[in-house]
N, C-alpha and C positions, 0 to 999 in steps of 0.2 A: 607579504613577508615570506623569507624564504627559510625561516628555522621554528627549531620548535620552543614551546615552550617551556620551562623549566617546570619541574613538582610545586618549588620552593614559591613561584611567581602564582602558580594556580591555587597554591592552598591560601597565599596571601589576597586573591582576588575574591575568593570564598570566604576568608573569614571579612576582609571588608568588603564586601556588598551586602549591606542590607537586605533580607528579602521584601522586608516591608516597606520597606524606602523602592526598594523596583519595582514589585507588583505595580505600586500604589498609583506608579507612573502611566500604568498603560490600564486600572481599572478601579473601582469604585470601592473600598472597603470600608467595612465597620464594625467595631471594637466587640467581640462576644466572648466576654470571660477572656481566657486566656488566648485568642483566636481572632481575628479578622477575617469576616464572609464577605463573601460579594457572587456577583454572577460570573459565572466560569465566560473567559474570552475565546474558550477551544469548542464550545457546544452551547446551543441556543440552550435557555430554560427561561423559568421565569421566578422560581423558588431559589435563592443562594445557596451552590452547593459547594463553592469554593471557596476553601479555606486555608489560610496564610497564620503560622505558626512561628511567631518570633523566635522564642527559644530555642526552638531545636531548626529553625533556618530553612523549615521545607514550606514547598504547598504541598494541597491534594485536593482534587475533584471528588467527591463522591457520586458525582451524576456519572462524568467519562471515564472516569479511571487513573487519565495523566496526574503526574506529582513532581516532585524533586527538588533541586536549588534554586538558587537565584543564575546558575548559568543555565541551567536548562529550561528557566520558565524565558529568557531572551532567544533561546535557540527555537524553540517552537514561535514565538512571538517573532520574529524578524526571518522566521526559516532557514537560522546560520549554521554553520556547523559548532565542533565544539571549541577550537580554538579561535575560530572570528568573534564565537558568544564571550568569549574570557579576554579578547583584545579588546571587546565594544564597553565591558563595564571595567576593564580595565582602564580604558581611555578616561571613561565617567569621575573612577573614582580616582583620579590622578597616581596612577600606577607605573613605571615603568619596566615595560618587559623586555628583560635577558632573554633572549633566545638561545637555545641551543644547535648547534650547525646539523644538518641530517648530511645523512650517510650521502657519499657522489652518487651514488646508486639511486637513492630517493630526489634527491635533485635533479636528479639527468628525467626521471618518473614523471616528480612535477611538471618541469618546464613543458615536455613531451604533452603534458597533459592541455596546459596554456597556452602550448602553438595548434592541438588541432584544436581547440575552443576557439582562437583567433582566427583561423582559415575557415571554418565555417561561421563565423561572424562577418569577415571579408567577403564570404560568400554571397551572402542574405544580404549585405548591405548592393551588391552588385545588382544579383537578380533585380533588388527592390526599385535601386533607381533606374532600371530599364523600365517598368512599370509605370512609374511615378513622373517621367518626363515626357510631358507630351511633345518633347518636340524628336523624340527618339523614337522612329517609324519601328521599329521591331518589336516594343509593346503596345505599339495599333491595334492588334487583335485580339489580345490580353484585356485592354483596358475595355473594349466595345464588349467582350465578354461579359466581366462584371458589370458594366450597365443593366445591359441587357437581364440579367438574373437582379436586379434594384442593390447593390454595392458601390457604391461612392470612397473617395477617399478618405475620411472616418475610417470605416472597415480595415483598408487597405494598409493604413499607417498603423493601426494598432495592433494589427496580427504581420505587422510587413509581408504583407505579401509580396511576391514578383514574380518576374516573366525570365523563364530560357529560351535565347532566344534560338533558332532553327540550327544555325552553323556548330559545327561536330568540335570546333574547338575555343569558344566563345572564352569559357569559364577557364578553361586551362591556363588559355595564355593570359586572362587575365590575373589569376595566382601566378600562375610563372615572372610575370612582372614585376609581382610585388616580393617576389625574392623566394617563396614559399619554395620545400622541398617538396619534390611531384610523389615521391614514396610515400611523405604524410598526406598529402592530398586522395592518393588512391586508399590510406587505411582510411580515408571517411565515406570512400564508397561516392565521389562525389567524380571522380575520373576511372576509366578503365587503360590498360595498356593495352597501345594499339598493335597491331599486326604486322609483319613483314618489314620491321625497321622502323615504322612508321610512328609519331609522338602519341602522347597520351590523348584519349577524348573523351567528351563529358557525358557522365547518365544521363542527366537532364537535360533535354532540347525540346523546343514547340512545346512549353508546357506551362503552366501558373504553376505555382510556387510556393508553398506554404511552410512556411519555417517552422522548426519543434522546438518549443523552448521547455530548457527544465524547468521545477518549480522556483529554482535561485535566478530562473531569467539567461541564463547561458542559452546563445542556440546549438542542442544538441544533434539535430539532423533536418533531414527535409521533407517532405510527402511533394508531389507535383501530379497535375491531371491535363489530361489531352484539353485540347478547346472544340473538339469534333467528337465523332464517333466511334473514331477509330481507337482498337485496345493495344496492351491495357490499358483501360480507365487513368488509374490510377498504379504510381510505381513511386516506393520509398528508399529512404538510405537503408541501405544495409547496417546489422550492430556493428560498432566500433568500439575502440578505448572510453571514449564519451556518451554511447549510446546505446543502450540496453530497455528496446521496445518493451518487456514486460512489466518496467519501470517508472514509464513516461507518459505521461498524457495528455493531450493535444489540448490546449487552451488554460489549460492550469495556470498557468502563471500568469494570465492575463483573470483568470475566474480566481483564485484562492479568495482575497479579501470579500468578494461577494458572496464565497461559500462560506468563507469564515462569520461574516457579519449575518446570513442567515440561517444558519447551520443546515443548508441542505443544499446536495449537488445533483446536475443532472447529466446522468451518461449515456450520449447519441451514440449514435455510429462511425460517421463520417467529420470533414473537413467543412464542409456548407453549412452543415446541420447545425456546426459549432457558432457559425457565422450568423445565420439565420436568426440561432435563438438569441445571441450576446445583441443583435440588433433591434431584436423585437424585447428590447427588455429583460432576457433572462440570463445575466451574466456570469451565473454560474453553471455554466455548461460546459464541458469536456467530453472526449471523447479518445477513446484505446488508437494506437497508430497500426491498423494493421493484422492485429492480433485479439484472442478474448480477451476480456478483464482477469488477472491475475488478481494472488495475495497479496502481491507487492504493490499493485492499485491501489488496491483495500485498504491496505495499510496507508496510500500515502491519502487516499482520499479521506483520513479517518483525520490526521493532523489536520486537515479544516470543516470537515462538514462533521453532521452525528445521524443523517440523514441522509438516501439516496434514491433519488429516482430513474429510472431506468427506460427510457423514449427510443426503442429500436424498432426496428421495420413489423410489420404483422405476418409477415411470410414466415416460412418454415425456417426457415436460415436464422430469422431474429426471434423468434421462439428460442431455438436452441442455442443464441447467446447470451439472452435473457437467463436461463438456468444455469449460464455455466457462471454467469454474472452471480447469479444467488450463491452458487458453490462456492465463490471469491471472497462475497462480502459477509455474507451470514458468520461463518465463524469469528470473524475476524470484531463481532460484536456490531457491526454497522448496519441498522436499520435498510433492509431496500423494498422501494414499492417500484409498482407495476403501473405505466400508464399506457392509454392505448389508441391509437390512431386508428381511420377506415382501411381498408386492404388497399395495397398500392402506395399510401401515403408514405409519406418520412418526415421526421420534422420542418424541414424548408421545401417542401412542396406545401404542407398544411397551414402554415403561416402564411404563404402567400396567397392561398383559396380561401382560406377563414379567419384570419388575423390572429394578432395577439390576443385579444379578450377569450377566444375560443381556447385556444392553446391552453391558458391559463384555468381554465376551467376543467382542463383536462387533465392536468399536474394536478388541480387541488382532488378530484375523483381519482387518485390513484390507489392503488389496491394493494396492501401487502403482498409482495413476491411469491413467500410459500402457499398462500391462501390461495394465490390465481395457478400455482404450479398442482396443489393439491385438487383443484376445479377440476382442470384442463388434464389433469391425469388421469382421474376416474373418467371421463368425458370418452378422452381418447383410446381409453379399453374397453367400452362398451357396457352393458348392460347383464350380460351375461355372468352366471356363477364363477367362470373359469376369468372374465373380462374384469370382474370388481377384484378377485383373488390380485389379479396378478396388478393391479390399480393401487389395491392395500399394501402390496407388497413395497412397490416400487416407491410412495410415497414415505411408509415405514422407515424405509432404507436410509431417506436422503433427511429424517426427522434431527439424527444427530448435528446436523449442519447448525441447528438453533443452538447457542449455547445456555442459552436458561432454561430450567426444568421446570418452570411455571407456565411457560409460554410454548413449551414440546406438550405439558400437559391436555392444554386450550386446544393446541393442533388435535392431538386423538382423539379428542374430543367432539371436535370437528368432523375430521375424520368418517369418526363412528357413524355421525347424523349421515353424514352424504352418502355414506357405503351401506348405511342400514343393519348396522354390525355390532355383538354387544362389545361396551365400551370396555366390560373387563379384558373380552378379547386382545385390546389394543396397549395391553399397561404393561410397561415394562416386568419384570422379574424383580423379584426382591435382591436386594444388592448385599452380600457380607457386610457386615461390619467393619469399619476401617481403622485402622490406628490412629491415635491423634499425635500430634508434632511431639509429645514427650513421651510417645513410647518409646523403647527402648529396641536397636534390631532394625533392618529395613524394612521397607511398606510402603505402602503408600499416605499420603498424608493429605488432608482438607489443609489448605492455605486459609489462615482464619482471615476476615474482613476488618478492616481498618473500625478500629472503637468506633462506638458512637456514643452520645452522651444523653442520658436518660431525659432531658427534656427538649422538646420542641424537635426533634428526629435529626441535627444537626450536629455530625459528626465532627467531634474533637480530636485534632491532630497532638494533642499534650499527653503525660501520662506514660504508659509503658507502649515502648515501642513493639508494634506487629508488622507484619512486613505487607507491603501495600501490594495492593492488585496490581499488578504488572500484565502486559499485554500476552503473557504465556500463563499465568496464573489467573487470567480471569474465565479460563474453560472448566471452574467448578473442581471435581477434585482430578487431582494431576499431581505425580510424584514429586517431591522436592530434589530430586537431583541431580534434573539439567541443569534447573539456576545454580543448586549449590557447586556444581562444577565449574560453573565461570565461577566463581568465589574461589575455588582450592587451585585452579587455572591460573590467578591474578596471585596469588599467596604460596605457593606450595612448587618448587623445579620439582620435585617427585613426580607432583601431580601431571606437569607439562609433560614431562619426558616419560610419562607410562598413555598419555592421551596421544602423542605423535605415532607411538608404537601400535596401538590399537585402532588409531584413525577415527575421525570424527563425523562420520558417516555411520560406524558403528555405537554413536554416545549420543548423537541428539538428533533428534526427527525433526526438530526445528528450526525453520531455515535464516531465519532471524540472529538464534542463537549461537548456530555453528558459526555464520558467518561472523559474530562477534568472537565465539574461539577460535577459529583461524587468525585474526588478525591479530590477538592475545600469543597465540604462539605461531607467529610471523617474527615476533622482536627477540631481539639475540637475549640469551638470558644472560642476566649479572645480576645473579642472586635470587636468595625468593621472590621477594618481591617484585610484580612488572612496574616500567617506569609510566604512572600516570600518564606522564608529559608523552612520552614515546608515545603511549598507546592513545592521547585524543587526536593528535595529529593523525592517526589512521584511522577513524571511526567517523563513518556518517554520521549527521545529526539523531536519524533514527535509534542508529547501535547508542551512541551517548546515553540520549535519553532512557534508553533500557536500559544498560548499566545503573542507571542512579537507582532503577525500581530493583535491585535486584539485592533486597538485604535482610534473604533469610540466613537464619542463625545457622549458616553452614555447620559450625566445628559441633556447635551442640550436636547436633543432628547424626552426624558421622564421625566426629573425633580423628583418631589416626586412621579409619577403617576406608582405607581408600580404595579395599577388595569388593565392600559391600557397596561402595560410592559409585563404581564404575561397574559392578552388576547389576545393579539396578539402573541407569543409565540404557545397560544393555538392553534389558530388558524392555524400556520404556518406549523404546525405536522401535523392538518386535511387534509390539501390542499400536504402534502407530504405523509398521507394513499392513498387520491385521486389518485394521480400519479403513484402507487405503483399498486392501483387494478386496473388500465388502463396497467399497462404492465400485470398484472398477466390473462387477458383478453385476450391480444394479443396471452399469449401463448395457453390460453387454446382454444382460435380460432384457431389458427394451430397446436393444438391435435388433437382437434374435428374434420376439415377438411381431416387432415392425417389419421382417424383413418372411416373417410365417413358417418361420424355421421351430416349432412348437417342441419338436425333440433338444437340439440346443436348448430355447429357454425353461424346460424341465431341469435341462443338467443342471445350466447355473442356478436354479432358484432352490434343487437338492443342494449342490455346495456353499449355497448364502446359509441356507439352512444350519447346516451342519458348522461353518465359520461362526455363526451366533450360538452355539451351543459350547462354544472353546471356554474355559475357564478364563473368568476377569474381560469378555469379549460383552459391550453392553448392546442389547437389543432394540433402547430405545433411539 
């Protein structure tokens, strides 16, 4: 559909959708007091931690964290955005939706967006059936390939794979056929322009073919690899309008429901590895295209697993993707372990020397992340006074990356034993005192934890409302007034038009967040109020969902004080640069060291020093 939805149609599809009548559809609940539990369908457990709350229309997890209506518990469940999730139970509950017309400008956007999805869909369907027919001699060598490594057509049709074939202009002319404009073809990175006059010709020749799909199943780009020796290996699409590698990951969309159903994922390296494991059984495997694991991973791998494991090479190279893997996921509240293969190996080499049953045995021995980080660090500075310092140091550093203080506690603890150090040495500093949410004046504030009800540890979503752990609120205490600024953002032209002036680069360290202000003050204003409807049609599923968690009691909190609102904002980005050049310290302490440069890692480990000593800077 090509308009948007109206307010009037969204609040009507809210107040009729039952949440209990939706949940109930997709899981198992039972009447507790004033509450229906069941087991959460976003995270494995085995205790009910999900609660579904008639009267006031929400859920909430208290295992995961997720919450919200009856359109955001279908958008996480179907991975819709937020006007397909308001069309689908609009459809349901016999609704019809007025649309409102978008601007020419967002329609000319749209369409733009649905022709290059379609040319690289036209694409992938090409490649595939050169692959897939045997009676078309130019995937002869493609197809003996995969033989040859034990890949059958299974494999091949599920991940469509295909073949380019050798000639410079195979693909071109066959989009130029199909009518496609060659300018959108080249923004896919899928044709280059040729030289001296001469027509466009394709990236991809002599190569397999491996399609990227988003998690919604669009194919977003392509990976391909030689069938020889010859480099590079391996060569991808470049980003486009549709395709943003920090964002995407390889097999997802064919893995979600088997990370969903078992709440745990597992992240290779490569394109084979994916193949490998989805065939020996382990369907829930993905892997990055290209690049580290990012937040934006994190994040998206956190919408279906609660759990992660991490299966990259044992060389030096997957060592240090492995940690940057943990820098990605750890914050972001998502469990990651460590498994580990012989030197040499990767997951589809080991599968095919030792099968599945080993594999599996390998997955279930895996070792919390930070625990094998914290080993292999003391490990690798040696045994010496100067070697455990600078081992203490470095693990210290990267401690904040846990976000629970029970579980930072267990690490120093740890710590201590392996380094031989007293434990008091390893204890954070005593922290000031904080303001609680009705003091008066800005501060900082502890985000209080959604009620729980004094018997049987099963928290009651009824009662007075607190504002639920949100995925920026669940890093412990953390000022209230980035969220409460998307609050006076949504409510307040003052507040837009003093945040356009001062930039939001300057207001929110977080990247989640901003990017849901920006799109907030993307829409033309008319009035205080932003228009719902405007604003879901430009919001990812993710942004949506966060919006719903976002419902601290802004006005209490800062009233007209939009001085104090947007100083403390300021502030809150300072103290998250801070944090930022204490890791970026860390690393370049164990360059410097690695690299024997003992003068350098003296400096940086005086200025880590001296950075942990900055008021409001924590140590642990």
């Amino acid at each position: 559909m090509s308009g948007r939805i109206s307010d009037d149609k969204i609040r009507e599809v809210q107040e009729r959708a039952d949440i209990l009548e939706v949940v109930s559809s997709y899981v198992a609940l039972k009447r507790s007091g004033a509450n229906h539990v069941g087991l959460c369908p976003f995270h494995a457990e085995k205790t009910p931690s999900f609660n579904v709350n008639p009267p006031r229309q929400i859920y909430h997890c208290f295992g995961c964290g997720v919450g919200g209506d009856a359109i955001s518990f279908v958008q996480r469940m179907e991975g819709l955005s937020f006007p397909e999730a308001v069309r689908r139970l609009a459809e349901r509950y016999g609704i019809d939706i007025a649309e409102e017309q978008r601007t020419p400008e967002e329609e000319l956007a749209r369409q733009r967006r649905a022709q290059l999805l379609r040319i690289n869909e036209v694409a992938a369907a090409f490649y595939h059936g050169i692959l897939m027919d045997p009676e078309d001699s130019r995937g002869r060598a493609a197809r003996a390939y995969l033989r040859e490594r034990g890949y059958g057509r299974e494999t091949a049709e599920r991940f469509q794979l295909g073949y380019a074939p050798e000639g410079w202009e195979a693909l071109a002319a066959h989009l130029a056929g199909k009518g496609f404009e060659s300018e959108l073809v080249r923004r896919l990175g899928l044709t280059r322009p040729g030289k001296e006059g001469r027509g466009d010709y394709d990236l991809f020749r002599a190569r397999l073919i491996f399609p990227i799909y988003s998690a919604r199943g669009e194919v977003a780009a392509f990976g391909a690899r030689v069938l020889d020796k010859s480099l590079p290996k391996y060569i991808n699409s470049p980003e486009s309008p549709v395709y943003h590698k920090s964002a995407v990951l390889y097999g997802l969309f064919q893995a979600r429901e088997a990370m969903r159903r078992g709440g745990e994922a597992i992240v290779v390296e490569g394109y084979f590895d994916v193949l490998a494991l989805h065939r020996a059984g382990f369907p829930q495997a993905v892997a990055a295209c290209g690049t580290a694991l990012t937040a934006e991973h994190a994040r998206l791998l956190k919408r279906y697993a609660e759990r992660v494991i991490l299966l990259f090479d044992q060389d030096s190279a997957g060592r240090q993707a492995t940690w940057r893997a943990m820098e990605a996921l750890l914050p972001e509240g998502l469990p990651a372990a460590v498994a580990t293969l012989e030197a040499g190996e990767d997951p589809d080499s080991f599968l095919a020397r030792h099968g599945a049953q080993a594999l599996g045995e390998r997955l279930k021995a895996a070792r919390p992340v930070f625990e094998v980080f914290l080993e292999e660090t003391l490990a690798t500075q040696g045994d010496s006074v100067e070697g455990r310092a600078r081992g203490v140091e470095v693990v210290l550093a990267k401690l904040p990356l846990i976000p629970g203080e029970i579980e930072r506690s267990l690490y120093r603890k740890l710590l201590a034993e392996k380094s031989g150090l007293d434990p008091g040495m390893l204890s954070p500093p005593p922290q000031p005192a904080r303001r609680s949410a009705g003091a008066a004046g800005p501060g900082e504030y502890r985000i209080p934890p959604p009620e729980e009800p004094p018997d049987a540890g099963v928290a009651l979503l009824g009662g007075p409302a607190s504002p639920p752990r949100g995925r920026v609120a669940q890093r412990g205490r953390v000022s209230p007034a980035p969220q409460a600024l998307i609050r006076y953002l949504l409510e307040s032209g003052a507040a837009r038009a003093r945040a356009r002036g001062e930039g939001l680069d300057n207001l929110l360290a977080d990247a989640l967040l901003r990017n849901l202000a920006g799109k907030i003050l993307s829409l033309p204003d008319e009035g205080e109020q932003v228009s719902r409807g405007a604003l879901s049609a430009a919001l990812s599923a993710e942004e949506a969902a966060l919006l719903t968690t976002l419902r601290l009691p802004a006005r209490e909190l800062f009233g007209e004080d939009l001085d104090g609102l947007f100083a403390e904002c300021r502030a809150d980005v300072l103290g998250q640069e801070a944090r930022r050049r204490r890791r970026e310290l860390v690393r370049r302490i164990e360059e410097a060291y690695a690299a024997g440069d003992s003068e350098a890692g003296a400096r940086y480990s005086r200025e880590l020093r001296e950075l942990r000593r900055l008021p409001g800077e924590r140590s642990d």
